[in-house]
N, C-alpha and C positions, 0 to 999 in steps of 0.2 A: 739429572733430568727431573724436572718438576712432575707430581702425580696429582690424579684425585684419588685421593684413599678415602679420606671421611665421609661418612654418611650424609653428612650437611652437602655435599659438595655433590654428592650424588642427587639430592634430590633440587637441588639447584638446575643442576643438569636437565634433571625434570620438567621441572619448571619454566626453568628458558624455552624448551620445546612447545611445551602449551601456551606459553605467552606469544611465542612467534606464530602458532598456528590460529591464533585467536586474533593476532595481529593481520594477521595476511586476510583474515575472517571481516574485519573492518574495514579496512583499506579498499575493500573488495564490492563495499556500496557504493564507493566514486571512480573508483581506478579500475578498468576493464582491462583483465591482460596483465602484461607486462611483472609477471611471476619472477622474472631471472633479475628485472632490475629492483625492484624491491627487494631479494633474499639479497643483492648485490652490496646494496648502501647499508641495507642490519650487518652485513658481514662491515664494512667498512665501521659502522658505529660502534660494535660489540670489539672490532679490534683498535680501536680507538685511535680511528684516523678519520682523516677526510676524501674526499670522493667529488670527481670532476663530471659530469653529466653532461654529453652531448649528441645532441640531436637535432633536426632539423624542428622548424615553428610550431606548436601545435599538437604537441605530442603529448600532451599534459605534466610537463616537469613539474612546474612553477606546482600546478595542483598535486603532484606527487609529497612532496617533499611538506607543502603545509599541512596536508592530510596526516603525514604520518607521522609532524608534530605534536597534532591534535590526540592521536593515538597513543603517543609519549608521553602526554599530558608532558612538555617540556616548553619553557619559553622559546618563542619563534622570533625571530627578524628577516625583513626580507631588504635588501639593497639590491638597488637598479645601477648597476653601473654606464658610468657614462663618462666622455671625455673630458668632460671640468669636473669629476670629483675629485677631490684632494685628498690626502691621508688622513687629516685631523676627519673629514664627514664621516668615516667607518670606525676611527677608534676615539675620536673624543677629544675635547680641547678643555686646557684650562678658561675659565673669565674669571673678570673683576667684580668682586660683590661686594659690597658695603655691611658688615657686623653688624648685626642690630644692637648689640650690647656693647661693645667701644666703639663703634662709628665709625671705625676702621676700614680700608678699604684689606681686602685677601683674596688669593687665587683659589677657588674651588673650580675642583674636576667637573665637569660635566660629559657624562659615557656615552659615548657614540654607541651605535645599533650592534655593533661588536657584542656588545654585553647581553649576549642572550646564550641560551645553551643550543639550540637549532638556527643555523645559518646559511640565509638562502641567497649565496651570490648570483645573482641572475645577470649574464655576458659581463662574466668578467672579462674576458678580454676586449672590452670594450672602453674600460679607463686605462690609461698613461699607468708606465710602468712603475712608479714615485706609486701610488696606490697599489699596482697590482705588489710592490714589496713590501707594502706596511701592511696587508690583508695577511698574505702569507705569513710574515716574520709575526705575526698572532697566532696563526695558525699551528706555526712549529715552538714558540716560547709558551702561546698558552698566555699572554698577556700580554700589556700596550703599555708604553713608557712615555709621560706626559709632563712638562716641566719638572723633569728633575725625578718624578716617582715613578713609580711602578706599581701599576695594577693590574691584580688578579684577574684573569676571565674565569666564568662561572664553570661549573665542572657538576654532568658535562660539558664538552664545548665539541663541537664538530660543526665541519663548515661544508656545505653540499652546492659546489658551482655548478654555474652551466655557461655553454657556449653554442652558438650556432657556427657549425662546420662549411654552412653556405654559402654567409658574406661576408667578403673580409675585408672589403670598403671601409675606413673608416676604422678597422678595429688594431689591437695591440695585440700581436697573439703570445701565449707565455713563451718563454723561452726552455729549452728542456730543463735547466736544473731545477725551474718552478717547478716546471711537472712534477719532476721526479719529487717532487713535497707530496703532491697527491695519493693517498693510499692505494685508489683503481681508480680507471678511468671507464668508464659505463658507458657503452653505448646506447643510447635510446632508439631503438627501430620503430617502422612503422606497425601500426599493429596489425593483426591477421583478419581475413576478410570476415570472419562471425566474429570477433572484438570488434570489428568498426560500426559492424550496423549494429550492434549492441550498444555502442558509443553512443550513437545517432539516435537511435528509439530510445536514449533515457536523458540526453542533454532535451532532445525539442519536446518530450509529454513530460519532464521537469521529474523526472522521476529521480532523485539524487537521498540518498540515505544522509545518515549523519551518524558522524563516526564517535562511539565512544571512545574513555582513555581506554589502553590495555598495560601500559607499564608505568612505571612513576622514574624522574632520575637517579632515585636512590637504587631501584631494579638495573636498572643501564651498568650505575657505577660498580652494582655487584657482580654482574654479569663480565663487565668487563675484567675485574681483578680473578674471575674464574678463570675464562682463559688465558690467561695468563699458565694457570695449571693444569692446565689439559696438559697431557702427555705425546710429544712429540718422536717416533723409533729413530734407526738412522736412516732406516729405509725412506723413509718421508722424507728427512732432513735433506738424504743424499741425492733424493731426486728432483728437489727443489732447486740444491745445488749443482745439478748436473746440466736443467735447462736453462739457468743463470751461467753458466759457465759456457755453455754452448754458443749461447747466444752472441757471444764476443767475439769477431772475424780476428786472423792472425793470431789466436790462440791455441794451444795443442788441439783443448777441446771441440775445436769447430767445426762444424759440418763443411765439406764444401759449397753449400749453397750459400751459407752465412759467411764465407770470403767473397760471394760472387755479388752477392744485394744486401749487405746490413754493411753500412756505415760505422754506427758505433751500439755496441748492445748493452745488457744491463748489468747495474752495479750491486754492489750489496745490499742496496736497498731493496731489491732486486728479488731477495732470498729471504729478506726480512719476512718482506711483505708475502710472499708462496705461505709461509710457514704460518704467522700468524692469524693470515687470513683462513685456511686450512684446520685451521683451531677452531678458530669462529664459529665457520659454518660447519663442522662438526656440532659441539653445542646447539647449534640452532635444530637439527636433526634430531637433540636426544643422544648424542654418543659422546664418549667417555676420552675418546682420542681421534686425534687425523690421521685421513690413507690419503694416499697417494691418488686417491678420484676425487678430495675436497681439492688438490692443489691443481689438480688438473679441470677442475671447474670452474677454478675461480684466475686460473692461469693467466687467461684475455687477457679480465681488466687491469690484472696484476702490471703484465708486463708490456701493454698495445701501448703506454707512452715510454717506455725504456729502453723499447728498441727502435733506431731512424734506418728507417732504409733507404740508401744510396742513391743515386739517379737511375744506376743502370735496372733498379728494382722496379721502381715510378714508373718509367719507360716500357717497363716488360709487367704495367699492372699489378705488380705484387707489391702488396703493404706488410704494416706490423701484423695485420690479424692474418694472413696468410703466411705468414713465416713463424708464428706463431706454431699455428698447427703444421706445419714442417716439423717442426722442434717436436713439438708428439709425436708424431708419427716415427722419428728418425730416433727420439732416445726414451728407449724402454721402463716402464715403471716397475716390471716386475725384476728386471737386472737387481743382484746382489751390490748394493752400495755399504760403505764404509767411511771412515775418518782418513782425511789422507795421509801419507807420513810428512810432517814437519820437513820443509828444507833447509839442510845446513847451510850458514853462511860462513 
């Protein structure tokens, strides 16, 4: 099990806390509210994924996300998806150029918007799926393959889509094994009635701050190789893996509610993502290791695209986020977990 022992690592630890509180300090002159989805997407970046955003029009994503590039001091890109874009517009195509010095004609790269370290797909599921697998397949290699080579995307790299849950006229929605690429999936809610007329008294008398940097990419990439060692018990691990396993109908582990409304539940990605997410936002807190209330905070976004609920569920109103918290409710954090025994084959 990986620790943090050294002092460096401790005051890092430090660090990351007052960078996040100084962050959220920023953020805080354009973004009214919405506290759970911002610690949400820093848990997604610090554990070095990506993060799917959806909410209905209006909620300020689009301005969420350039805000807290701004606050990164990290390069941004934003792509509008739409039903003619092709793969080569988001990762880049080779042309033909003429040598100024043999007269030659040769293919140079030219980077699509891919090439930034903040990426704001805005309705993605609004391009053909030929695009939505050349976004992703960058998303998970981390690079874009173009006549023959292979190039690096910038590090960091994290990609923050969004979709509207509304209309689906017109759009291509992912398929789950896309999803399951996404680290969380964040709901963006409406906001509460004192954030809205706060909203409103500072969009119409133009009152809008302007955000300084608070971290640099070099901060991000250290922060990220920290958690990495944060320290993980079994009791965390076990509970992680206890509502992953649950979640799975016609398994030993399964509630009877999860034979009666979950289709198909989640996979090891599943556990991955509890645990390191867990890390994170530990970290982000100032603490040295994850309990079992970082995994269970960060639980939703974890797992609200990894589990499909069945018709008879739809029917009877209950989705992933309500079966969710069944899952809590029905298996305990404080139960004694362990390693299982290996089965013989």
């Amino acid at each position: 099990m990986s620790e943090i022992q050294n002092s460096d690592d401790l005051a890092t630890v430090h660090r990351c806390e007052q960078s996040y509180n100084k962050l959220r300090d920023e953020l805080s002159k354009v973004i009214v509210g919405q506290g759970d989805v911002i610690e949400q997407v820093l848990v997604a970046i610090f554990a070095r994924g990506h993060a799917l955003l959806e909410g209905v029009p209006g909620l300020a994503k689009t301005l969420l996300v350039s805000s807290l590039a701004q606050a990164l001091h990290l390069s941004f890109k934003r792509i509008q998806f739409t039903p003619d874009l092709m793969p080569s517009d988001v990762s880049g195509t080779d042309i033909i150029q003429e040598n100024l010095q043999t007269r030659e004609r040769e293919y140079r790269f030219l980077p699509g918007p891919l090439f930034a370290n903040m990426i704001l797909a805005d309705e993605i599921n609004r391009t053909p799926p030929k695009t939505q697998a050349a976004m992703l397949e960058a998303m998970q290699e981390r690079q874009v393959s173009a006549g023959g080579k292979v190039h690096k995307l910038p590090n960091p790299f994290f990609v923050l889509a969004t979709q509207n849950p509304l209309e689906q006229e017109g759009t291509y929605p992912l398929p789950e094994a896309q999803l399951d690429r996404f680290l969380l999936h964040i709901r963006v809610d409406y906001p509460s009635a004192a954030d809205e007329w706060e909203v409103a008294r500072r969009v119409t008398s133009g009152e809008m701050g302007t955000i300084e940097p608070v971290m640099t990419a070099a901060d991000i990439v250290e922060f990220q190789k920290l958690v990495t060692r944060v320290p993980v018990s079994d009791q965390v691990l076990g509970y992680a893996w206890a509502l992953v396993r649950g979640s799975r109908p016609n398994s030993k582990e399964a509630r009877e509610f999860v034979n009666k409304w979950v289709n198909w539940g989640a996979g090891p990605r599943g556990v991955i993502t509890l645990v390191t997410c867990a890390k994170a936002r530990a970290v982000l807190y100032g603490r040295y290791h994850a309990t079992t209330a970082d995994v269970q905070a960060i639980a939703r976004g974890a797992l609200r695209h990894r589990i499909a609920p069945n018709y008879a569920a739809q029917a009877a109103d209950i989705n992933s986020d309500r079966l969710i918290e069944m899952l809590l409710e029905e298996i305990p954090a404080d139960r004694k977990y362990s390693k299982p025994a290996a089965v013989a084959v």
